[in-house]
N, CA and C atoms as a LAMMPS dump frame, in Angstrom:
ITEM: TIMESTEP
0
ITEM: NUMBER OF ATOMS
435
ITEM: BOX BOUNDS ff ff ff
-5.0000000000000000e+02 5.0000000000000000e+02
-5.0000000000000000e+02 5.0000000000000000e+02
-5.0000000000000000e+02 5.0000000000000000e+02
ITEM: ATOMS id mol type element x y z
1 1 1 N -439.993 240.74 -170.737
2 1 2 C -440.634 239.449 -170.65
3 1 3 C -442.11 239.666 -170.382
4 2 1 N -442.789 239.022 -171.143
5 2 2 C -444.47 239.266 -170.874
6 2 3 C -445.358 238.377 -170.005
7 3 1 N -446.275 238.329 -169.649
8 3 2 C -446.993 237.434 -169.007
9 3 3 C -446.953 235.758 -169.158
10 4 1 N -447.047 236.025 -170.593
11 4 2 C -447.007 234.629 -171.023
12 4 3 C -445.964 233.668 -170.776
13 5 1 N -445.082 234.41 -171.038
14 5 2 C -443.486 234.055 -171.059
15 5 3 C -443.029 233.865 -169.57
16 6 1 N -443.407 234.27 -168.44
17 6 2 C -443.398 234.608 -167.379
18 6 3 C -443.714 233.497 -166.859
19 7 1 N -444.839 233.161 -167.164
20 7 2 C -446.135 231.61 -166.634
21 7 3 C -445.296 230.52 -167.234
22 8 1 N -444.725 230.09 -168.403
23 8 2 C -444.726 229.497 -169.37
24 8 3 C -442.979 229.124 -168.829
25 9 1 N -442.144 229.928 -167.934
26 9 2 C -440.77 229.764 -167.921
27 9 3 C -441.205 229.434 -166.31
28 10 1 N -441.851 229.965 -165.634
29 10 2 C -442.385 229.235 -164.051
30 10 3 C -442.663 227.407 -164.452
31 11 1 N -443.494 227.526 -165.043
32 11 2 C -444.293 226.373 -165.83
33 11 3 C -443.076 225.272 -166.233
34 12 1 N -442.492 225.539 -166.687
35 12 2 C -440.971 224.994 -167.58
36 12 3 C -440.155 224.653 -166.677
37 13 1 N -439.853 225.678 -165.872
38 13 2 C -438.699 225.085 -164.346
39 13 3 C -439.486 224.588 -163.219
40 14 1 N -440.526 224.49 -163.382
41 14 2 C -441.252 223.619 -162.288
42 14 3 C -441.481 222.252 -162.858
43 15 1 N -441.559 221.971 -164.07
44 15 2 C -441.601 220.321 -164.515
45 15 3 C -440.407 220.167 -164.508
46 16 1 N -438.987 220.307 -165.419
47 16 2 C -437.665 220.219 -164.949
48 16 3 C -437.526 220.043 -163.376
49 17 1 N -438.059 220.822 -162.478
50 17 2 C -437.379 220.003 -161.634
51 17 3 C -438.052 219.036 -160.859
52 18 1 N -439.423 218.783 -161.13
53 18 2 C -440.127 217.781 -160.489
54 18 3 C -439.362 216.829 -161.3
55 19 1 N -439.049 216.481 -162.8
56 19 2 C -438.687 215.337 -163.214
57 19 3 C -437.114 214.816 -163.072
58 20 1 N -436.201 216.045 -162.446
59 20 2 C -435.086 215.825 -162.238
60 20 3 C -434.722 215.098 -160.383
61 21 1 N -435.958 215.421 -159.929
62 21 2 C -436.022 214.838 -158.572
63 21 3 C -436.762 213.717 -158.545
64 22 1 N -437.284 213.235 -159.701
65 22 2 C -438.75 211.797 -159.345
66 22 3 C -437.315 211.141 -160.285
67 23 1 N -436.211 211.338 -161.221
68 23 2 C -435.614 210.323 -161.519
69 23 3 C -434.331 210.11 -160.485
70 24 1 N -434.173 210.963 -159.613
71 24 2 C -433.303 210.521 -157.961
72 24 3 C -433.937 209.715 -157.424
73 25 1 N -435.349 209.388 -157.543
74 25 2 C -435.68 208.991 -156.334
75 25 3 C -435.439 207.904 -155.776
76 26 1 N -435.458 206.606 -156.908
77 26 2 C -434.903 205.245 -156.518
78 26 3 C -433.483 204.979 -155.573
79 27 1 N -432.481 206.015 -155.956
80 27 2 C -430.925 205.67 -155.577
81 27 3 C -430.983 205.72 -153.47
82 28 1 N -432.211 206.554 -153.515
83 28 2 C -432.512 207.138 -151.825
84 28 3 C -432.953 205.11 -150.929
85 29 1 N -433.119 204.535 -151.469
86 29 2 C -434.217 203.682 -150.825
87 29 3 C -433.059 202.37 -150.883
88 30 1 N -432.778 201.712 -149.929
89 30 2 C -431.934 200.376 -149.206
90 30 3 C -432.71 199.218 -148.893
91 31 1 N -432.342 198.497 -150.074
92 31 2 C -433.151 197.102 -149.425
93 31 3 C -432.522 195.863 -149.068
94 32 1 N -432.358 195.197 -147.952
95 32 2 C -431.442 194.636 -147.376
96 32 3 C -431.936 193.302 -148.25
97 33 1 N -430.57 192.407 -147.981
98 33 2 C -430.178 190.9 -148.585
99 33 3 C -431.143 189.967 -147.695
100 34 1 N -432.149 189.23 -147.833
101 34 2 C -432.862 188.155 -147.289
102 34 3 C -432.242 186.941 -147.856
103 35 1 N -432.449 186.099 -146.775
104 35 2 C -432.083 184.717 -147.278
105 35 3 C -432.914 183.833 -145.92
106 36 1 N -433.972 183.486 -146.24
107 36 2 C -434.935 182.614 -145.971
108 36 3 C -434.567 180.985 -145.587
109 37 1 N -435.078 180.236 -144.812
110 37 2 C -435.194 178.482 -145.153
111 37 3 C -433.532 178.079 -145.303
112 38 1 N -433.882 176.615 -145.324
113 38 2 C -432.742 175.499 -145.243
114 38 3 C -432.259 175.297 -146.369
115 39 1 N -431.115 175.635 -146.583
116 39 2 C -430.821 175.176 -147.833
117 39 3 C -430.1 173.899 -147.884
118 40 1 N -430.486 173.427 -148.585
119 40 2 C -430.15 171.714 -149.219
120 40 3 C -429.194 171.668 -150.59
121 41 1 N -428.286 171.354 -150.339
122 41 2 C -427.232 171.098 -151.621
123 41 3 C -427.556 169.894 -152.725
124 42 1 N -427.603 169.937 -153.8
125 42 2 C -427.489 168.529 -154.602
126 42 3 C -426.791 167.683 -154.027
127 43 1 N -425.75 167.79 -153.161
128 43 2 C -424.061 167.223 -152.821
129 43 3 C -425.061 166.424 -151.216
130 44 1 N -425.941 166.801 -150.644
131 44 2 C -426.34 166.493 -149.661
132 44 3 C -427.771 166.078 -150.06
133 45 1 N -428.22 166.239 -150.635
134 45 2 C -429.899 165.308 -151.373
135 45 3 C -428.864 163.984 -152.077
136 46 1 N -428.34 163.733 -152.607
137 46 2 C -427.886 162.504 -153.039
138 46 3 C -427.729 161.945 -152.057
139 47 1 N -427.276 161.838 -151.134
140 47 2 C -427.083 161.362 -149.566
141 47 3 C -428.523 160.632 -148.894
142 48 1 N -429.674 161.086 -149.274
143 48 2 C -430.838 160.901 -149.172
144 48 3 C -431.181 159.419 -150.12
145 49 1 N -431.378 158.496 -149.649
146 49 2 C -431.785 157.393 -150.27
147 49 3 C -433.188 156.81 -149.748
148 50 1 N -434.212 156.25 -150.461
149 50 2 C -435.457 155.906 -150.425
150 50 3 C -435.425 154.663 -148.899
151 51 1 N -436.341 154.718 -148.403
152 51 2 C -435.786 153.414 -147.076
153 51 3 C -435.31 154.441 -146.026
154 52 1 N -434.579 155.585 -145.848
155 52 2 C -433.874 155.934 -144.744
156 52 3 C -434.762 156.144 -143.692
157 53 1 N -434.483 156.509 -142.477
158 53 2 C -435.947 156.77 -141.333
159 53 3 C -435.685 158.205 -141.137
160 54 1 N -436.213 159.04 -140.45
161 54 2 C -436.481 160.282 -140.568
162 54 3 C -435.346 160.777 -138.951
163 55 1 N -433.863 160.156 -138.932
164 55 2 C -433.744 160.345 -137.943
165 55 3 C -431.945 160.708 -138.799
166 56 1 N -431.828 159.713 -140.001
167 56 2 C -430.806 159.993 -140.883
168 56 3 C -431.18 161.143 -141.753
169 57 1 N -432.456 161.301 -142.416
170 57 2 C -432.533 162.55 -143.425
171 57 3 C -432.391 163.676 -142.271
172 58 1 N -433.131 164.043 -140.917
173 58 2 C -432.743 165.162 -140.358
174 58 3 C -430.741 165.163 -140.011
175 59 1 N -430.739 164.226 -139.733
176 59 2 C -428.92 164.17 -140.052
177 59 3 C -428.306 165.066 -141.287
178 60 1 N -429.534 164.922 -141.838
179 60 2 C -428.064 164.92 -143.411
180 60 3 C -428.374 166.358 -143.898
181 61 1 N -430.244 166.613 -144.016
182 61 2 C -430.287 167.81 -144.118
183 61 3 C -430.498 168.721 -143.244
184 62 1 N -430.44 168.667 -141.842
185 62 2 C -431.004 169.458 -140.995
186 62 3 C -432.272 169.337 -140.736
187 63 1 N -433.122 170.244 -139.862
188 63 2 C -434.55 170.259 -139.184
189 63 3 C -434.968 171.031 -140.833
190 64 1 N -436.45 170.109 -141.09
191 64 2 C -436.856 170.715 -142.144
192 64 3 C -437.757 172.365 -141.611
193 65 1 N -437.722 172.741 -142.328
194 65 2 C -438.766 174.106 -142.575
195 65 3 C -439.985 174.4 -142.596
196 66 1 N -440.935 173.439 -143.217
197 66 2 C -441.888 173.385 -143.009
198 66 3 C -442.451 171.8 -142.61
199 67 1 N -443.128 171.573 -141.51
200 67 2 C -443.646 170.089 -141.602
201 67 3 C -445.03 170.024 -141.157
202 68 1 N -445.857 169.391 -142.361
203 68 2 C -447.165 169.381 -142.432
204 68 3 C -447.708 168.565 -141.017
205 69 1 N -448.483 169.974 -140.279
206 69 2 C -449.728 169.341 -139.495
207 69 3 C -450.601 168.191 -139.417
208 70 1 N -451.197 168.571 -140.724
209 70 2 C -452.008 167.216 -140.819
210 70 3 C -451.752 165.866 -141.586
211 71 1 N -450.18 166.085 -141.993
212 71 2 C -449.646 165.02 -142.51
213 71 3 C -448.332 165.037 -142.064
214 72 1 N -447.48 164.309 -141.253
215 72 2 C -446.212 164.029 -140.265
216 72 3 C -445.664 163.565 -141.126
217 73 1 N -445.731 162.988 -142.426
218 73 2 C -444.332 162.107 -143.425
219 73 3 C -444.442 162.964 -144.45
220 74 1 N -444.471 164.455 -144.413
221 74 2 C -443.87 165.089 -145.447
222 74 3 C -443.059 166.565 -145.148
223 75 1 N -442.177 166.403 -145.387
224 75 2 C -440.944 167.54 -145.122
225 75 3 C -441.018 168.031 -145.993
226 76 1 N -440.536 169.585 -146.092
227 76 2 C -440.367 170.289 -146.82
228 76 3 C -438.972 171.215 -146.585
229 77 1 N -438.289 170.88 -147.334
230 77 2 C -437.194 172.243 -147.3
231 77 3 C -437.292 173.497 -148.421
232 78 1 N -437.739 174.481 -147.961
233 78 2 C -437.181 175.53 -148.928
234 78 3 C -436.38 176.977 -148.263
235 79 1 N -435.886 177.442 -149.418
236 79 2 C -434.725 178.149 -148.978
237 79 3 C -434.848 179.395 -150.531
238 80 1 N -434.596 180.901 -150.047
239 80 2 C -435.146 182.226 -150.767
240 80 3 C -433.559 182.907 -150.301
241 81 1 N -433.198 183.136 -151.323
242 81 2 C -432.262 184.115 -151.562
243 81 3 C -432.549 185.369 -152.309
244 82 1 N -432.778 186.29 -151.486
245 82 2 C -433.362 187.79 -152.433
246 82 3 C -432.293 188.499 -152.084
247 83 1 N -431.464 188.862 -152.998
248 83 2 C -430.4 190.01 -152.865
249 83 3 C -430.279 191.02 -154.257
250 84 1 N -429.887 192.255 -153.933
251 84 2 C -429.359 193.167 -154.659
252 84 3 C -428.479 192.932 -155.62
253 85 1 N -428.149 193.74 -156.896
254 85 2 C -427.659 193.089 -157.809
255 85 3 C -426.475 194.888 -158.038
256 86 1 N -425.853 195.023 -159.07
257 86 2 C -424.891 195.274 -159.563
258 86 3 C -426.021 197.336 -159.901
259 87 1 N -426.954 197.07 -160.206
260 87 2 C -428.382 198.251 -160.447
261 87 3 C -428.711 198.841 -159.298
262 88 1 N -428.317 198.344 -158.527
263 88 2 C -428.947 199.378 -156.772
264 88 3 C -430.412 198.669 -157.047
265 89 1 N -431.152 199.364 -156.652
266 89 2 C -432.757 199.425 -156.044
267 89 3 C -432.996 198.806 -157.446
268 90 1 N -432.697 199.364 -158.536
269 90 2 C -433.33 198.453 -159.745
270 90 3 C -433.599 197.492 -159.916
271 91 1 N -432.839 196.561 -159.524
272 91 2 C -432.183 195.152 -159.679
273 91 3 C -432.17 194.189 -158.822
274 92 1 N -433.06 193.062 -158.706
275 92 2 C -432.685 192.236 -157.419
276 92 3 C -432.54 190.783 -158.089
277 93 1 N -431.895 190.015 -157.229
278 93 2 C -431.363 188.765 -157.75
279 93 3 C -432.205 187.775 -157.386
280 94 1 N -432.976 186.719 -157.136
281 94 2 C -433.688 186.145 -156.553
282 94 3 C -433.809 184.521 -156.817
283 95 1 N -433.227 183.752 -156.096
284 95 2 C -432.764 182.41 -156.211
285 95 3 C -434.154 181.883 -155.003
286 96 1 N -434.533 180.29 -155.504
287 96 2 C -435.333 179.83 -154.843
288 96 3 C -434.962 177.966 -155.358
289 97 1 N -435.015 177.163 -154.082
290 97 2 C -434.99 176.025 -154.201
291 97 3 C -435.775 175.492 -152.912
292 98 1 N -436.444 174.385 -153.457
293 98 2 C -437.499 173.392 -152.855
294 98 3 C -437.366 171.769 -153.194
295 99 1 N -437.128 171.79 -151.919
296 99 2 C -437.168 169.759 -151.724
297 99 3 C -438.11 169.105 -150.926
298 100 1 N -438.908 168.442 -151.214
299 100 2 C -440.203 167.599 -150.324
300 100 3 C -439.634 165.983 -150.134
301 101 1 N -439.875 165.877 -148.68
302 101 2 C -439.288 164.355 -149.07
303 101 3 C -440.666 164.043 -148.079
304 102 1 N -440.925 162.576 -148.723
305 102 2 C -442.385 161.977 -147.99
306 102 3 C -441.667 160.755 -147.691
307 103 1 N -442.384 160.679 -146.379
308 103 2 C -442.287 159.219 -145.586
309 103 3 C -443.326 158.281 -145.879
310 104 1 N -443.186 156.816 -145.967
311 104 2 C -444.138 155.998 -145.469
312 104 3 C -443.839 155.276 -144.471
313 105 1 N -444.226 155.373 -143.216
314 105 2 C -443.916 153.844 -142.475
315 105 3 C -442.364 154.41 -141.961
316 106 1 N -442.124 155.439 -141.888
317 106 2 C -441.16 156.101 -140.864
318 106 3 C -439.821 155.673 -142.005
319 107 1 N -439.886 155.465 -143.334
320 107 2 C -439.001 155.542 -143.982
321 107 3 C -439.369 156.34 -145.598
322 108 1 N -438.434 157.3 -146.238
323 108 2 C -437.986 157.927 -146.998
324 108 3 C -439.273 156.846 -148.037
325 109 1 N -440.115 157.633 -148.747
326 109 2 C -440.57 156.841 -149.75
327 109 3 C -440.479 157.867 -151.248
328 110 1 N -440.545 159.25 -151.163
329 110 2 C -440.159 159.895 -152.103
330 110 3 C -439.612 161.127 -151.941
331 111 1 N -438.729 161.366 -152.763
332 111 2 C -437.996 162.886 -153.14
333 111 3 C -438.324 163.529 -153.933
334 112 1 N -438.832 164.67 -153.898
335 112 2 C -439.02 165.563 -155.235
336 112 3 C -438.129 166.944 -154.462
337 113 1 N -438.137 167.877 -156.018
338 113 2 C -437.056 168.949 -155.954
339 113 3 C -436.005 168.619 -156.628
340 114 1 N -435.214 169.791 -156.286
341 114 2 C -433.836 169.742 -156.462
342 114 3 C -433.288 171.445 -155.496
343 115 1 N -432.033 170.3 -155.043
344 115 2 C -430.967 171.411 -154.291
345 115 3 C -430.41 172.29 -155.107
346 116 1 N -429.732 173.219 -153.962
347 116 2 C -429.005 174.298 -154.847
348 116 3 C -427.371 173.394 -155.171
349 117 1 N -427.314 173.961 -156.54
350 117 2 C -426.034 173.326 -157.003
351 117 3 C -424.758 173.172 -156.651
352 118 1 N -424.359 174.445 -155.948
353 118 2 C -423.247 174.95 -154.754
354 118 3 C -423.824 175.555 -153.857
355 119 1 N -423.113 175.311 -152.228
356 119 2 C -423.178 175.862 -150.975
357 119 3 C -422.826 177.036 -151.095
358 120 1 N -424.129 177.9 -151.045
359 120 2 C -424.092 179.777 -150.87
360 120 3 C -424.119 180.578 -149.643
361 121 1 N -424.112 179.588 -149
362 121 2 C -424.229 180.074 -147.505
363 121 3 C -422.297 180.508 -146.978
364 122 1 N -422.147 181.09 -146.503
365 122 2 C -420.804 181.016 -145.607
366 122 3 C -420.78 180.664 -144.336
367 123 1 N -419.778 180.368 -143.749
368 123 2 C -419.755 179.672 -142.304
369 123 3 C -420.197 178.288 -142.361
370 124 1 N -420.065 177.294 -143.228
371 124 2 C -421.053 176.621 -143.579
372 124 3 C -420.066 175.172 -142.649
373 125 1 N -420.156 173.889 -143.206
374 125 2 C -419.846 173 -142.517
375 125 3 C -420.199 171.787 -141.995
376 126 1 N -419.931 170.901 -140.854
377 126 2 C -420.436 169.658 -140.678
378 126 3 C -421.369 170.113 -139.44
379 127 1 N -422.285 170.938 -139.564
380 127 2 C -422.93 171.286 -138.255
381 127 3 C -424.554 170.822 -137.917
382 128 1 N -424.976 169.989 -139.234
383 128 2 C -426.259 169.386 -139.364
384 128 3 C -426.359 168.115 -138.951
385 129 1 N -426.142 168.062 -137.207
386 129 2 C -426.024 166.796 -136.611
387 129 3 C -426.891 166.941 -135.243
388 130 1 N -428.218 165.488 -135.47
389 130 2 C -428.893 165.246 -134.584
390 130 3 C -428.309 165.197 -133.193
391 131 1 N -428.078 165.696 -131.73
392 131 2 C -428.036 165.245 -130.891
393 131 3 C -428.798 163.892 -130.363
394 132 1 N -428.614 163.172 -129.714
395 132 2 C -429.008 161.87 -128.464
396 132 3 C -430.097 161.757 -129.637
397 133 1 N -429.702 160.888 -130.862
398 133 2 C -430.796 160.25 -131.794
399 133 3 C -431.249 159.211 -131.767
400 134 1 N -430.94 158.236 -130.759
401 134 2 C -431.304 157.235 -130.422
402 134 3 C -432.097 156.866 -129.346
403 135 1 N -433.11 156.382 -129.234
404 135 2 C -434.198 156.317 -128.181
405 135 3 C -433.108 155.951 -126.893
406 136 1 N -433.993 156.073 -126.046
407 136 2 C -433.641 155.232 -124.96
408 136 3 C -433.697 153.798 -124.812
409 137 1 N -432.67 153.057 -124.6
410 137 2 C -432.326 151.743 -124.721
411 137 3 C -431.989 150.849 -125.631
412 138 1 N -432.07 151.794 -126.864
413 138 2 C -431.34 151.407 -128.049
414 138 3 C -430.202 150.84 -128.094
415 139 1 N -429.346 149.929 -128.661
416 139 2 C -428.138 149.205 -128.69
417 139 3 C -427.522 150.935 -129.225
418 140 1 N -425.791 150.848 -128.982
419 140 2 C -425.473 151.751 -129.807
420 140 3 C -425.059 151.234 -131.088
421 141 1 N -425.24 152.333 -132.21
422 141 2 C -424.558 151.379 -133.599
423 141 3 C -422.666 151.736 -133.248
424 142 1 N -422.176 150.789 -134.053
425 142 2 C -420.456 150.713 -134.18
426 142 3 C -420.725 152.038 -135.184
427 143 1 N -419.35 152.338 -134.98
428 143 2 C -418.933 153.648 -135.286
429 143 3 C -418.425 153.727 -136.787
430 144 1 N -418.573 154.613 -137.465
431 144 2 C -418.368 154.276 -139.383
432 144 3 C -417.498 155.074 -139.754
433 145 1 N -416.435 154.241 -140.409
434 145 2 C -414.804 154.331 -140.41
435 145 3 C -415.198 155.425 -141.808
C-alpha cells in the first residue's frame, strides 16, 4: 500500500464514519408533549350566546388565558398542542385553536374563533364551575331542572 492509498483510505474511513454518526444523531434527542392554554370545544362555544355576562361565559368556558390589560371586555382563549408523531424527533404534530369573546356593557357582544372539534384533553368533565358567583346580596336564582 503506498502513501497515497494510505491518506486516501484514512481519508475514506474518516468521512464514513463522521456521516454514519451525524445520520444517528436525531434518534439521541427527546422532546416532550406540550399542551399549552384552555381549550374550548365547539360543543361548549355554542353554549356561548351574545347578551350573556361574563360570570356565565367563565362558567361554561373556564378562566380565560389571556385577558387584556388595557381592555377588560376581551377574553381570549387559546390552547397549543405540540406533540410527537409516529417519526421520533422528525416529526411533530402541532394543533392550535383560538377564541376571543368581547364584552360590551358586561355582556357577550362578539365571538370570533373556533373550538377544537373533540375534547383532547383526558380527565376531562363538568369541572369548569365558578364558585360563590353571585355578589353579595343577590337573590338566589331557582335551580335549572
Amino acid at each position: 500500500m503506498g502513501l497515497v492509498s494510505r491518506q486516501a483510505f484514512k481519508f475514506l474511513s474518516a468521512a464514513i464514519l463522521v456521516c454514519g454518526l451525524s445520520a444517528c444523531a436525531g434518534y439521541g434527542v427527546h422532546k416532550i408533549d406540550i399542551q399549552q392554554g384552555n381549550l374550548v370545544t365547539q360543543e361548549q362555544l355554542s353554549k356561548v350566546k351574545t347578551g350573556m355576562n361574563k360570570v356565565d361565559v367563565k362558567n361554561i368556558l373556564g378562566t380565560p388565558l389571556l385577558q387584556d390589560v388595557f381592555n377588560g371586555n376581551r377574553w381570549d382563549y387559546i390552547f397549543s398542542d405540540d406533540r410527537g408523531t409516529k417519526l421520533g424527533p422528525f416529526g411533530r404534530d402541532l394543533q392550535k385553536f383560538k377564541v376571543t369573546i368581547v364584552f360590551i356593557s358586561d355582556g357577550v357582544s362578539k365571538i370570533e374563533g373556533e373550538g377544537s372539534p373533540i375534547e383532547i384533553l383526558t380527565g376531562g368533565g363538568e369541572k369548569r364551575v365558578v364558585p360563590n358567583t353571585l355578589p353579595p346580596g343577590a337573590p338566589t336564582p331557582p335551580p335549572k331542572s
